[in-house]
KOLGU-4560 file (N, C-alpha, C; in nm, 3 decimals, padded with zeros to 5 digits):
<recs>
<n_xx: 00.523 n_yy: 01.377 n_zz: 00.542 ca_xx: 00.656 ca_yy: 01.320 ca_zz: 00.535 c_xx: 00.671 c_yy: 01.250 c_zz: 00.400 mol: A seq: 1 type: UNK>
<n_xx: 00.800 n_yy: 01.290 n_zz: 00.335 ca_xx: 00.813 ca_yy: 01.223 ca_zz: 00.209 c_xx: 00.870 c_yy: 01.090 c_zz: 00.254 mol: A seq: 2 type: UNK>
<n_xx: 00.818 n_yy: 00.944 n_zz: 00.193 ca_xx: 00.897 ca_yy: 00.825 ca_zz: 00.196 c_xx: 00.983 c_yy: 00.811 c_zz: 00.068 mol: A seq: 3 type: UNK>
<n_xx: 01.071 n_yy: 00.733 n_zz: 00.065 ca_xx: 01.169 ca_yy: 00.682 ca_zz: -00.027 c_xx: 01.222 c_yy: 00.532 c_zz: 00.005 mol: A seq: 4 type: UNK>
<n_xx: 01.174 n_yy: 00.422 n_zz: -00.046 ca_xx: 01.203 ca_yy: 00.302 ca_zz: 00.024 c_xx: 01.223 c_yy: 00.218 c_zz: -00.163 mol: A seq: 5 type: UNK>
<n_xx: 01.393 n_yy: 00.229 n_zz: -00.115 ca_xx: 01.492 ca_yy: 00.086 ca_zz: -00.210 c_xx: 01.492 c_yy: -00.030 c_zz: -00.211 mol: A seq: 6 type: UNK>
<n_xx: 01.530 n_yy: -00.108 n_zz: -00.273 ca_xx: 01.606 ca_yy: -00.213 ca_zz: -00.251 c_xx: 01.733 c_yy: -00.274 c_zz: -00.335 mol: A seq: 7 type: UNK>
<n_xx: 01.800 n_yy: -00.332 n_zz: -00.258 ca_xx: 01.917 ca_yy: -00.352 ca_zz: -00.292 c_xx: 01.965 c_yy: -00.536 c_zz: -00.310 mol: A seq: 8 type: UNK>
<n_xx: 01.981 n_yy: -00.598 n_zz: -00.422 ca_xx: 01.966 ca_yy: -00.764 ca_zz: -00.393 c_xx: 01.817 c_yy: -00.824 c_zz: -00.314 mol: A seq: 9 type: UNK>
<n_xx: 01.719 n_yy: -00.720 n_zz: -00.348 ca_xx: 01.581 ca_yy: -00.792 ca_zz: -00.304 c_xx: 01.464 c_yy: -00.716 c_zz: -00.379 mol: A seq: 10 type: UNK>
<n_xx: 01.420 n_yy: -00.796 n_zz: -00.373 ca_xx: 01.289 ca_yy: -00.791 ca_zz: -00.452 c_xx: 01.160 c_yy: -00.711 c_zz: -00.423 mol: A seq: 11 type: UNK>
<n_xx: 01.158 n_yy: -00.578 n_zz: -00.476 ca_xx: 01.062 ca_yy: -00.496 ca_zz: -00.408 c_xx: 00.949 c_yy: -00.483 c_zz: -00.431 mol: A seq: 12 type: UNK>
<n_xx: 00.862 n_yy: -00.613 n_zz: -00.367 ca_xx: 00.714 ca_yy: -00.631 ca_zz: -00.380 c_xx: 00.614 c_yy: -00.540 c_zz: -00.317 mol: A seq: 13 type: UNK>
<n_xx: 00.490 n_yy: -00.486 n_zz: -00.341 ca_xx: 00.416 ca_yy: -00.409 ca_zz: -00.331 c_xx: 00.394 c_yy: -00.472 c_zz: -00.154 mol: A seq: 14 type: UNK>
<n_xx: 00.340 n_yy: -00.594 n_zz: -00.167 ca_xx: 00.347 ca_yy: -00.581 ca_zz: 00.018 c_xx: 00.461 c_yy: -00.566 c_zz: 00.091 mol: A seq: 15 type: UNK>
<n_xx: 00.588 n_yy: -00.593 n_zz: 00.070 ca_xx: 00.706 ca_yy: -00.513 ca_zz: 00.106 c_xx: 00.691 c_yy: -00.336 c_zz: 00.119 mol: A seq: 16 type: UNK>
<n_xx: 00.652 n_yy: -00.322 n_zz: 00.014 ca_xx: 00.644 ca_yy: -00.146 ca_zz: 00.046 c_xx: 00.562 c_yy: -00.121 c_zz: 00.165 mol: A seq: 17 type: UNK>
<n_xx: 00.428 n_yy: -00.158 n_zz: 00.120 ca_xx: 00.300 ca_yy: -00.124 ca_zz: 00.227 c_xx: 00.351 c_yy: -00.131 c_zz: 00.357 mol: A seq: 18 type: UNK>
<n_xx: 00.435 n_yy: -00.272 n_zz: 00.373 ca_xx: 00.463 ca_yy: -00.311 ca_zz: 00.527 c_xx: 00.533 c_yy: -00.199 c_zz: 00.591 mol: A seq: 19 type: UNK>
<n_xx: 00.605 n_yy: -00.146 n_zz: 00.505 ca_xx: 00.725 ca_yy: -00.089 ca_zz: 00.540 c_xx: 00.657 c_yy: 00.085 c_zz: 00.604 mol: A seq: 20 type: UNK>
<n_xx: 00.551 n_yy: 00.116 n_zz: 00.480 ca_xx: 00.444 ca_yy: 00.226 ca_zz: 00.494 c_xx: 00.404 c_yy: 00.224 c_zz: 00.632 mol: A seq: 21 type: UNK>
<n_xx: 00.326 n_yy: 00.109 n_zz: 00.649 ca_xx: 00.288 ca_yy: 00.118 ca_zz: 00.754 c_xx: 00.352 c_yy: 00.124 c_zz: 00.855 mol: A seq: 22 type: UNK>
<n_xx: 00.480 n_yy: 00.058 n_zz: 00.881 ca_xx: 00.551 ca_yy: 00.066 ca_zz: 01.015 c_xx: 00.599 c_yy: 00.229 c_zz: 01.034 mol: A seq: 23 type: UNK>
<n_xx: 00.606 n_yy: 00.301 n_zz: 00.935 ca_xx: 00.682 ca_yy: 00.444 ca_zz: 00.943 c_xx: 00.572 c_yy: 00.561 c_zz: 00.931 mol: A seq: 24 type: UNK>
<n_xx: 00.449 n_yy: 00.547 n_zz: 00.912 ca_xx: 00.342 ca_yy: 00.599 ca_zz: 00.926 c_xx: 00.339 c_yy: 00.688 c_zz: 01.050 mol: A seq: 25 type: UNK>
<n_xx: 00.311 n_yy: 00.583 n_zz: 01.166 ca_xx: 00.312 ca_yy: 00.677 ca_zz: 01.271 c_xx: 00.435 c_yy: 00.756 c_zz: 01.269 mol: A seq: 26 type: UNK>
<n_xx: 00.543 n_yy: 00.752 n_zz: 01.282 ca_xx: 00.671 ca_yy: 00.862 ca_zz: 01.262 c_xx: 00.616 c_yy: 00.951 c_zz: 01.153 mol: A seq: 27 type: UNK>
<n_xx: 00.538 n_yy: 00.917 n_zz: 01.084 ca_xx: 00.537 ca_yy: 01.066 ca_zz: 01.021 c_xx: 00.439 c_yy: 01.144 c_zz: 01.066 mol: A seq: 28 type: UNK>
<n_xx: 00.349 n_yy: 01.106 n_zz: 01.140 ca_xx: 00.234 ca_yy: 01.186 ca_zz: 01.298 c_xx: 00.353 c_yy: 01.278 c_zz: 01.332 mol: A seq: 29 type: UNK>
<n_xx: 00.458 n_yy: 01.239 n_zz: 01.378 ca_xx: 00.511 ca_yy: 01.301 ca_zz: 01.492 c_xx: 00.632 c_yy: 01.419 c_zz: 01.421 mol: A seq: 30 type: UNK>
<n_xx: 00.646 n_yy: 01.421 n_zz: 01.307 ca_xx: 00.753 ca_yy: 01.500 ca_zz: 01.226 c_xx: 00.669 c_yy: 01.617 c_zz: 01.159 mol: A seq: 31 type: UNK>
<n_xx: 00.738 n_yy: 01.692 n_zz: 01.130 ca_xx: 00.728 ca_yy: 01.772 ca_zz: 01.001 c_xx: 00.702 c_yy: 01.723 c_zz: 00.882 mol: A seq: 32 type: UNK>
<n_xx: 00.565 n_yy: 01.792 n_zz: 00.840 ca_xx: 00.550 ca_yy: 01.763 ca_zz: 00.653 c_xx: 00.681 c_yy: 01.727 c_zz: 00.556 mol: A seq: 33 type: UNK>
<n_xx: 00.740 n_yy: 01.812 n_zz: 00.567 ca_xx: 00.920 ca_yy: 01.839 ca_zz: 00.543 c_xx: 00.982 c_yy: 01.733 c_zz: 00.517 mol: A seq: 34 type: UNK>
<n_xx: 00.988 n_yy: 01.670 n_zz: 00.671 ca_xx: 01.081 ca_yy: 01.583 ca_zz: 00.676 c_xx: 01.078 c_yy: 01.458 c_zz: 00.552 mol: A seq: 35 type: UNK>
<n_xx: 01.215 n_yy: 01.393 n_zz: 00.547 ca_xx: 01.218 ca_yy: 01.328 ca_zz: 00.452 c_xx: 01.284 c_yy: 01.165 c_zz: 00.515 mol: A seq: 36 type: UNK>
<n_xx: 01.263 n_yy: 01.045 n_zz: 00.491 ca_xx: 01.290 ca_yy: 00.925 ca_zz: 00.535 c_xx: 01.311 c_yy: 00.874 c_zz: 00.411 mol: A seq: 37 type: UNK>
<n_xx: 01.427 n_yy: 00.795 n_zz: 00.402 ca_xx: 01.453 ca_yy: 00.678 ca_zz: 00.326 c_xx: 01.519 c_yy: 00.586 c_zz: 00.358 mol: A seq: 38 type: UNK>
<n_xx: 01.431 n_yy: 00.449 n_zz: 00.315 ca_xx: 01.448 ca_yy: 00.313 ca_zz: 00.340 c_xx: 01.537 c_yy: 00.264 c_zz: 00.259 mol: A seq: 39 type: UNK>
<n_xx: 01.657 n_yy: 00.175 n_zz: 00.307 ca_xx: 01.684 ca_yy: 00.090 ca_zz: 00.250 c_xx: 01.676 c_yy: -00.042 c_zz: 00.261 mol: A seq: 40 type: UNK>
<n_xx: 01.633 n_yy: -00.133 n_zz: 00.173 ca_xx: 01.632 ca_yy: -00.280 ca_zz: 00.201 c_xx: 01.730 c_yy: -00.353 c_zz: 00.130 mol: A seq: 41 type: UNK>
<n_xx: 01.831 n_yy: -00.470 n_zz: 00.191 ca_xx: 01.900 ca_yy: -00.566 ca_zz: 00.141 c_xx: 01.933 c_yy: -00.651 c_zz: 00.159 mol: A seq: 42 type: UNK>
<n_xx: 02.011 n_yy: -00.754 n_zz: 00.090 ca_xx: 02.024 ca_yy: -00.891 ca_zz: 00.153 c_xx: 02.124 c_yy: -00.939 c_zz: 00.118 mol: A seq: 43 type: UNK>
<n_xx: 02.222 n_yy: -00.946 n_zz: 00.190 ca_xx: 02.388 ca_yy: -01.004 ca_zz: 00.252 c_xx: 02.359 c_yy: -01.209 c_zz: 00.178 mol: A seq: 44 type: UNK>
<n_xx: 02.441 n_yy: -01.167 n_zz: 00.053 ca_xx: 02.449 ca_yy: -01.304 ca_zz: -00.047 c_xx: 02.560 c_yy: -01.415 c_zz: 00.054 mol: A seq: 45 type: UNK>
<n_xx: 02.615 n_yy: -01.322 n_zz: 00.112 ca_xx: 02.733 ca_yy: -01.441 ca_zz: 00.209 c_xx: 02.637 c_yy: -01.535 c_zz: 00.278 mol: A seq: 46 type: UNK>
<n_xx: 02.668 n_yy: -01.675 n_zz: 00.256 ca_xx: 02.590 ca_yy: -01.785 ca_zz: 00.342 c_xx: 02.663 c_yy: -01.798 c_zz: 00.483 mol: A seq: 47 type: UNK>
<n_xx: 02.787 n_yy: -01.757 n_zz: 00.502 ca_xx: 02.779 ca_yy: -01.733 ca_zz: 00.611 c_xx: 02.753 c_yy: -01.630 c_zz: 00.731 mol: A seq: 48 type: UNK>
<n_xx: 02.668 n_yy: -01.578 n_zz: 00.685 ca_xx: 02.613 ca_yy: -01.439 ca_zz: 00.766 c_xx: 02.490 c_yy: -01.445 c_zz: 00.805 mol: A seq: 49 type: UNK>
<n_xx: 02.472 n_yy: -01.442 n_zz: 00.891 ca_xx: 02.326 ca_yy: -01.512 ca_zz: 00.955 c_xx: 02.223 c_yy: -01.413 c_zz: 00.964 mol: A seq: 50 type: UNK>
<n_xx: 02.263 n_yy: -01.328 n_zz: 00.951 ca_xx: 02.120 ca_yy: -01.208 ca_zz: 00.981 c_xx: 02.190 c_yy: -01.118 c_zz: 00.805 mol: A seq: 51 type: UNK>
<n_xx: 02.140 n_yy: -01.188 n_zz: 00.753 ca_xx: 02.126 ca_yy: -01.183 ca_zz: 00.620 c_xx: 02.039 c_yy: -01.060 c_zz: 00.576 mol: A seq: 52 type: UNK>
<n_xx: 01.925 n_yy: -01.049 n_zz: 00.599 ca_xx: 01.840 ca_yy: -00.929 ca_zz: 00.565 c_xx: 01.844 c_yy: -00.819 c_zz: 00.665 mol: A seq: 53 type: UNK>
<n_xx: 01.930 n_yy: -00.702 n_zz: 00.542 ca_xx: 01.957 ca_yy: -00.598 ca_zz: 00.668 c_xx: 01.867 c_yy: -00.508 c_zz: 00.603 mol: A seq: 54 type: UNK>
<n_xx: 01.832 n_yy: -00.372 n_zz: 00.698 ca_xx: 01.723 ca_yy: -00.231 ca_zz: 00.644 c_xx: 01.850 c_yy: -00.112 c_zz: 00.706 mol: A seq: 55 type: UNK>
<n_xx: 01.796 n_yy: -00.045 n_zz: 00.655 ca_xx: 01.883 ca_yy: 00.074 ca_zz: 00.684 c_xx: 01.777 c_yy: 00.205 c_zz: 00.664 mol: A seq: 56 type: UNK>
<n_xx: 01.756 n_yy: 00.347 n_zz: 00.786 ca_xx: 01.691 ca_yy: 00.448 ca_zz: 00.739 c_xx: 01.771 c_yy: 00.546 c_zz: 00.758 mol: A seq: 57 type: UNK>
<n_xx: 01.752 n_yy: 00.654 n_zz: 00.716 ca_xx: 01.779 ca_yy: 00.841 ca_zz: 00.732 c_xx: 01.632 c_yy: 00.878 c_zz: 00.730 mol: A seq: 58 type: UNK>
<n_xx: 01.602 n_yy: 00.955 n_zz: 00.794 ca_xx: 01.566 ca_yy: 01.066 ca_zz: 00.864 c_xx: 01.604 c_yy: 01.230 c_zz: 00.826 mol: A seq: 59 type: UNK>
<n_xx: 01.577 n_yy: 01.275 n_zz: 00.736 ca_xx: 01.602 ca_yy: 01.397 ca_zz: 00.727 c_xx: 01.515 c_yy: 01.497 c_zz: 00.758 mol: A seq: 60 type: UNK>
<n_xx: 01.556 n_yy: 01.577 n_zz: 00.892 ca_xx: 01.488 ca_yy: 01.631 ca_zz: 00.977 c_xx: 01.528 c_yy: 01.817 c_zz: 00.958 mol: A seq: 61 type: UNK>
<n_xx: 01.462 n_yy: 01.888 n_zz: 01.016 ca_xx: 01.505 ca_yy: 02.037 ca_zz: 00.977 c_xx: 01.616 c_yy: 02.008 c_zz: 01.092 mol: A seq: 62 type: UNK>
<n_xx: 01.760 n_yy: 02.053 n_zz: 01.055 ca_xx: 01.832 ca_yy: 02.069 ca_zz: 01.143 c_xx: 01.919 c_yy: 01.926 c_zz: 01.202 mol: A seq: 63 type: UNK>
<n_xx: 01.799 n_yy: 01.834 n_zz: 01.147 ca_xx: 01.935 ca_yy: 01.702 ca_zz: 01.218 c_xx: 01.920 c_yy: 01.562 c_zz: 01.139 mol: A seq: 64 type: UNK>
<n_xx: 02.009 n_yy: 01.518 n_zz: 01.158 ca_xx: 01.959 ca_yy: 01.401 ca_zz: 01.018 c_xx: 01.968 c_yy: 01.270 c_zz: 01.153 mol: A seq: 65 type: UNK>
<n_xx: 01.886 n_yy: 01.193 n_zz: 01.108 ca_xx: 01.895 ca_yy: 01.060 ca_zz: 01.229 c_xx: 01.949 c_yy: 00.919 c_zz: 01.158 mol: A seq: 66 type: UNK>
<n_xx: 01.987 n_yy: 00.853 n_zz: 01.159 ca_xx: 01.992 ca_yy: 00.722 ca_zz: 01.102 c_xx: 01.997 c_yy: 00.593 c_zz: 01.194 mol: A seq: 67 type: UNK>
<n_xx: 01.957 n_yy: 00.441 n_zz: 01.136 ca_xx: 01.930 ca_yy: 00.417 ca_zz: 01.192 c_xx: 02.033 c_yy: 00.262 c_zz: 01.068 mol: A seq: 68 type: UNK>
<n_xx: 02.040 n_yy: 00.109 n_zz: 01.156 ca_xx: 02.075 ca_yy: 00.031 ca_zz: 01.086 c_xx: 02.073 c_yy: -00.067 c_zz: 01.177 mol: A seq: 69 type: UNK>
<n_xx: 01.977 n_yy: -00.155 n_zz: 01.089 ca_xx: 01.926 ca_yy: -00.309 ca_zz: 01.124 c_xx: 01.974 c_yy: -00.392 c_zz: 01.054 mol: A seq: 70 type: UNK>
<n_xx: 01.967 n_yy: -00.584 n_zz: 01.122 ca_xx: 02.025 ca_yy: -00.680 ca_zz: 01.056 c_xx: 01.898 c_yy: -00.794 c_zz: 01.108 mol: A seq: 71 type: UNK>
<n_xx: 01.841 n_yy: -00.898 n_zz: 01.039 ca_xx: 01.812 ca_yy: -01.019 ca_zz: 01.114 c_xx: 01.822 c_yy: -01.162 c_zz: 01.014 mol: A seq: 72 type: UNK>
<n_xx: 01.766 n_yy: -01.263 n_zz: 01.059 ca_xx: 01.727 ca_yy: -01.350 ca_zz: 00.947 c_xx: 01.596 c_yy: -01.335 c_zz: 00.882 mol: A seq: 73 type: UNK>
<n_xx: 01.484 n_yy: -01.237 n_zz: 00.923 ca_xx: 01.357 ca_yy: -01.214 ca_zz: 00.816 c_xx: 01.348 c_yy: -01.067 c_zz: 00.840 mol: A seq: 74 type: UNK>
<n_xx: 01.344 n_yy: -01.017 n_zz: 00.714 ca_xx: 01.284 ca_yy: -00.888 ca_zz: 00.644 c_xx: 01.203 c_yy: -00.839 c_zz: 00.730 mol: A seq: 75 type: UNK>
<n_xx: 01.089 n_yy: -00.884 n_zz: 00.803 ca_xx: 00.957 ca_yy: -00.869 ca_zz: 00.830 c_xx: 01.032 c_yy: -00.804 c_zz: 01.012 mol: A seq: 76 type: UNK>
<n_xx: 01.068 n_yy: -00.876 n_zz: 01.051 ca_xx: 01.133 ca_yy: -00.881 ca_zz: 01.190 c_xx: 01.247 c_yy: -00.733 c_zz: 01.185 mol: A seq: 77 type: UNK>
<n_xx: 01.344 n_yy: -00.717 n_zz: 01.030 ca_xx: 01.425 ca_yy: -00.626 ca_zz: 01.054 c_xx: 01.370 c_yy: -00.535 c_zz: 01.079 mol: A seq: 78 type: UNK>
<n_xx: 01.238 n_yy: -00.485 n_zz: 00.952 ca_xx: 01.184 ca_yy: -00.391 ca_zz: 00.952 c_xx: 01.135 c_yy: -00.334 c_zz: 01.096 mol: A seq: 79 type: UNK>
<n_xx: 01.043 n_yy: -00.428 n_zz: 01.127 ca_xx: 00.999 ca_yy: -00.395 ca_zz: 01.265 c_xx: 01.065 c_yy: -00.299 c_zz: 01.346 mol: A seq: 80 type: UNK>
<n_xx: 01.247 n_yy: -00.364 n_zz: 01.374 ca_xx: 01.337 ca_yy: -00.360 ca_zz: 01.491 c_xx: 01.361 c_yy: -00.214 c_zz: 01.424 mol: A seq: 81 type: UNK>
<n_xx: 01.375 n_yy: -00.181 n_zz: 01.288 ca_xx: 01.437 ca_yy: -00.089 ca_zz: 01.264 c_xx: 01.319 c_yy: 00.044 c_zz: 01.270 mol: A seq: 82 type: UNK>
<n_xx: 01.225 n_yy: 00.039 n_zz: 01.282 ca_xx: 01.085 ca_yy: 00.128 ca_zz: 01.286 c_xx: 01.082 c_yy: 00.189 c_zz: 01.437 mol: A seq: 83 type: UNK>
<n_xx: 01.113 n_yy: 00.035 n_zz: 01.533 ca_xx: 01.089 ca_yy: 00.073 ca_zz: 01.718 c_xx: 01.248 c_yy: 00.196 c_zz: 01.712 mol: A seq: 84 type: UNK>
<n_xx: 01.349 n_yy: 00.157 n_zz: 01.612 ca_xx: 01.488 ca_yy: 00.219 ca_zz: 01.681 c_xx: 01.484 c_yy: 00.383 c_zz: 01.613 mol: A seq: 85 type: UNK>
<n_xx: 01.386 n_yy: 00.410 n_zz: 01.498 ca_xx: 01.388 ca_yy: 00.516 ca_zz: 01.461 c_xx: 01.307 c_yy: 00.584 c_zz: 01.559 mol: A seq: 86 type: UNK>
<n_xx: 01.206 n_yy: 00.537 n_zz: 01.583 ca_xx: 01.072 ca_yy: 00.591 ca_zz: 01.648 c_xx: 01.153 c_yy: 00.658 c_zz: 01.850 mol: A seq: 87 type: UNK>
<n_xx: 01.227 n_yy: 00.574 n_zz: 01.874 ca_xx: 01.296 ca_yy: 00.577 ca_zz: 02.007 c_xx: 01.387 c_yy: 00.757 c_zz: 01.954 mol: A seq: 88 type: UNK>
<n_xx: 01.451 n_yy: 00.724 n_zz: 01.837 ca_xx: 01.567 ca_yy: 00.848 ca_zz: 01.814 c_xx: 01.453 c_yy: 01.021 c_zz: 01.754 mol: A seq: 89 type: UNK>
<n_xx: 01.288 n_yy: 00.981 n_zz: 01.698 ca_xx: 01.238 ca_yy: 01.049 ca_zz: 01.714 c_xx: 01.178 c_yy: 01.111 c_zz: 01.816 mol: A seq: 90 type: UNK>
<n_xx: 01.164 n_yy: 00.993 n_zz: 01.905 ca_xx: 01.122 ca_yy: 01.075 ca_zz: 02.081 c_xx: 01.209 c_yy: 01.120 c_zz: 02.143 mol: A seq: 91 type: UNK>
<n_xx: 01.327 n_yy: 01.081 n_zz: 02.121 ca_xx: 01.470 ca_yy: 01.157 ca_zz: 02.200 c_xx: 01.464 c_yy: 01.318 c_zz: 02.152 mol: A seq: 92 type: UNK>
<n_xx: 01.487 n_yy: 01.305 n_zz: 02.008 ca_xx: 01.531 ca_yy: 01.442 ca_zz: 01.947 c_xx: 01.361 c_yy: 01.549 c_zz: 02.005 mol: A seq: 93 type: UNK>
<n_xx: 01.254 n_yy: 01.493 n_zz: 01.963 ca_xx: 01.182 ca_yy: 01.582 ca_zz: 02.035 c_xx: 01.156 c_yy: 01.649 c_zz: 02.165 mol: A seq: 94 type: UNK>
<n_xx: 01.176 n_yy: 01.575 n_zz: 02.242 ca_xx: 01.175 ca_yy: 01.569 ca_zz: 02.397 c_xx: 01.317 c_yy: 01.671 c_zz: 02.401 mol: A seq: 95 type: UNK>
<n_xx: 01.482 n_yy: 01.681 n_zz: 02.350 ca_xx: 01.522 ca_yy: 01.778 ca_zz: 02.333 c_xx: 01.480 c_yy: 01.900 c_zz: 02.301 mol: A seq: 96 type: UNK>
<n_xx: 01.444 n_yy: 01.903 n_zz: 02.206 ca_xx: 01.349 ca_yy: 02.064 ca_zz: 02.133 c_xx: 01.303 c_yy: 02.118 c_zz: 02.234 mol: A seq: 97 type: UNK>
<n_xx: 01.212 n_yy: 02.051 n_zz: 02.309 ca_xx: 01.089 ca_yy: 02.109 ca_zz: 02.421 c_xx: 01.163 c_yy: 02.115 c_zz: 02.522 mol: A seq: 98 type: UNK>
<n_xx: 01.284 n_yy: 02.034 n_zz: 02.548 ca_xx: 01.291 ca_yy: 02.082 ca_zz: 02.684 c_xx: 01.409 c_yy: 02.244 c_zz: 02.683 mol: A seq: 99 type: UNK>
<n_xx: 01.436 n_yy: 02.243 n_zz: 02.548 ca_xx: 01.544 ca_yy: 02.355 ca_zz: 02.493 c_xx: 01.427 c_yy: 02.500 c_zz: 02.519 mol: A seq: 100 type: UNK>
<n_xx: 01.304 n_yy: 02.431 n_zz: 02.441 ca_xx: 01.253 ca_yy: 02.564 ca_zz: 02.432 c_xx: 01.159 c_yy: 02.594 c_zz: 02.615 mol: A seq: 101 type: UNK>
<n_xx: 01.155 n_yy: 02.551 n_zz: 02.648 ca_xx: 01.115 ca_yy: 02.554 ca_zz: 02.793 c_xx: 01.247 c_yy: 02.618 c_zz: 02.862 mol: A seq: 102 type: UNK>
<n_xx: 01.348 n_yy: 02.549 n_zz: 02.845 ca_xx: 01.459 ca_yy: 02.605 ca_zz: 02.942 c_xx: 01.470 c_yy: 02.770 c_zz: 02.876 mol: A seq: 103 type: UNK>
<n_xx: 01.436 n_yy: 02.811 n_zz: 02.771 ca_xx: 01.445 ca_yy: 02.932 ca_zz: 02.723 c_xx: 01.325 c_yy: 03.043 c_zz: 02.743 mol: A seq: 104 type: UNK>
<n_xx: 01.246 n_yy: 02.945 n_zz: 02.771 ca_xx: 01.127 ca_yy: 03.101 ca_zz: 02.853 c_xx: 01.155 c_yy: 03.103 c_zz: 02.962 mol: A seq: 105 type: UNK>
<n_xx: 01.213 n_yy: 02.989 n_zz: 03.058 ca_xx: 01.225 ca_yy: 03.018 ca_zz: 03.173 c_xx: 01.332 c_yy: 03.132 c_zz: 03.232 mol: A seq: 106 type: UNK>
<n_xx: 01.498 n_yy: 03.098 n_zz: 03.171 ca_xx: 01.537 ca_yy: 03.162 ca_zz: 03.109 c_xx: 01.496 c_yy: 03.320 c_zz: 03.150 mol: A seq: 107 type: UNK>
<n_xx: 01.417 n_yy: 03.343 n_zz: 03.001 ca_xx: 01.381 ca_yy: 03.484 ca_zz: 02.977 c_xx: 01.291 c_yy: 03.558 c_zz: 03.104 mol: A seq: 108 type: UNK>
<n_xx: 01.196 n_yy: 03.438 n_zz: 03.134 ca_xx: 01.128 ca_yy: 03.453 ca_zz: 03.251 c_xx: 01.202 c_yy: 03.509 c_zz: 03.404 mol: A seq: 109 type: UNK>
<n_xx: 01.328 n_yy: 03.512 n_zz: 03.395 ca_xx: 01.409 ca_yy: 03.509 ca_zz: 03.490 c_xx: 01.510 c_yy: 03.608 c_zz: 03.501 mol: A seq: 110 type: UNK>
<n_xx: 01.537 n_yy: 03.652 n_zz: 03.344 ca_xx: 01.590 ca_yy: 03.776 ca_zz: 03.277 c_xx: 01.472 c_yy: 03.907 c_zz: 03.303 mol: A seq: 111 type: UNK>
<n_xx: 01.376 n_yy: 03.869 n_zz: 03.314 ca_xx: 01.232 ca_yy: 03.977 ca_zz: 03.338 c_xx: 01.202 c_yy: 04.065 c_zz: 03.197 mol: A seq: 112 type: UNK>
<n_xx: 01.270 n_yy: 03.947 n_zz: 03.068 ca_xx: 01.204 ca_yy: 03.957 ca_zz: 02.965 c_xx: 01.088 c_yy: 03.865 c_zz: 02.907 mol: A seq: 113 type: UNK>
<n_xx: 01.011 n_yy: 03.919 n_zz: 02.847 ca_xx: 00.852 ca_yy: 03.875 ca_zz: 02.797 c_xx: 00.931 c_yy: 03.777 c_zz: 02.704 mol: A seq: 114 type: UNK>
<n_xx: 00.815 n_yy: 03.638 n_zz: 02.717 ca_xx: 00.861 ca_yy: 03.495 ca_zz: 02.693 c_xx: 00.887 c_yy: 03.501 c_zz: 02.515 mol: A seq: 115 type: UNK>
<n_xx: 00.770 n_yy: 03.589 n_zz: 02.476 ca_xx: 00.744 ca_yy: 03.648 ca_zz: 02.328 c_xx: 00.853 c_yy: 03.716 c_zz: 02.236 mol: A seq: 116 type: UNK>
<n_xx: 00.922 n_yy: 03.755 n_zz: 02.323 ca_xx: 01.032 ca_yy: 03.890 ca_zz: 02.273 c_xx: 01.129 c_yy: 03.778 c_zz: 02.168 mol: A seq: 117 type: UNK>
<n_xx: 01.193 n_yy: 03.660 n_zz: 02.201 ca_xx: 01.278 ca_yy: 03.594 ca_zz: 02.127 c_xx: 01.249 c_yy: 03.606 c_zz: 02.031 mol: A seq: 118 type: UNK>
<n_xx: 01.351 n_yy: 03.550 n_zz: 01.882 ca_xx: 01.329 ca_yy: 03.562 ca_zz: 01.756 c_xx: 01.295 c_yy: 03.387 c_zz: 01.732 mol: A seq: 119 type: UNK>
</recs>
């Protein structure tokens, strides 16, 4: 999985990256080499806006793009929230696939064509 992680009004320190590495690591176990993710990090200058440090990802997947968009008062916490909400929209979209390609041998299985024959 290719990463791509910005920032926008913040300061992009090497343990900022890593953290960020690491939280999206496992998502890239579960994807395609292919796929492509990019992070954004920023921080809302309005003092009256309380969840000030927002993240933002895409997901570019063969076939579907996912996104995702977080807000809190620490970086550390957005990231997190925004890693559990991608990781949730990567188990959805997979768990689709399989149950697509299952409903399609069965399907064929039922047609009394060989499960193999599809393109």
């Amino acid at each position: 999985m290719r990463m791509e992680i910005r920032g926008r009004n913040v300061e992009m320190t090497d343990d900022l990256r890593e953290m960020v590495r690491k939280r999206f690591a496992r998502l890239g176990r579960q994807v395609s080499p292919l796929a492509t993710l990019e992070v954004v990090l920023s921080e809302e200058k309005n003092p009256r806006v309380a969840d000030s440090q927002v993240a933002e990802a895409t997901f570019y997947l063969k076939g579907v793009t996912l996104h995702a968009h977080e807000s809190s008062p620490e970086m550390t916490h957005t990231v997190r929230e925004l890693a559990e909400d991608m990781g949730r929209q990567v188990k959805k979209h997979r768990e689709l696939r399989r149950k697509r390609s299952r409903t399609r041998k069965l399907v064929d299985q039922m047609r009394g064509r060989p499960a193999e024959a599809r393109p």
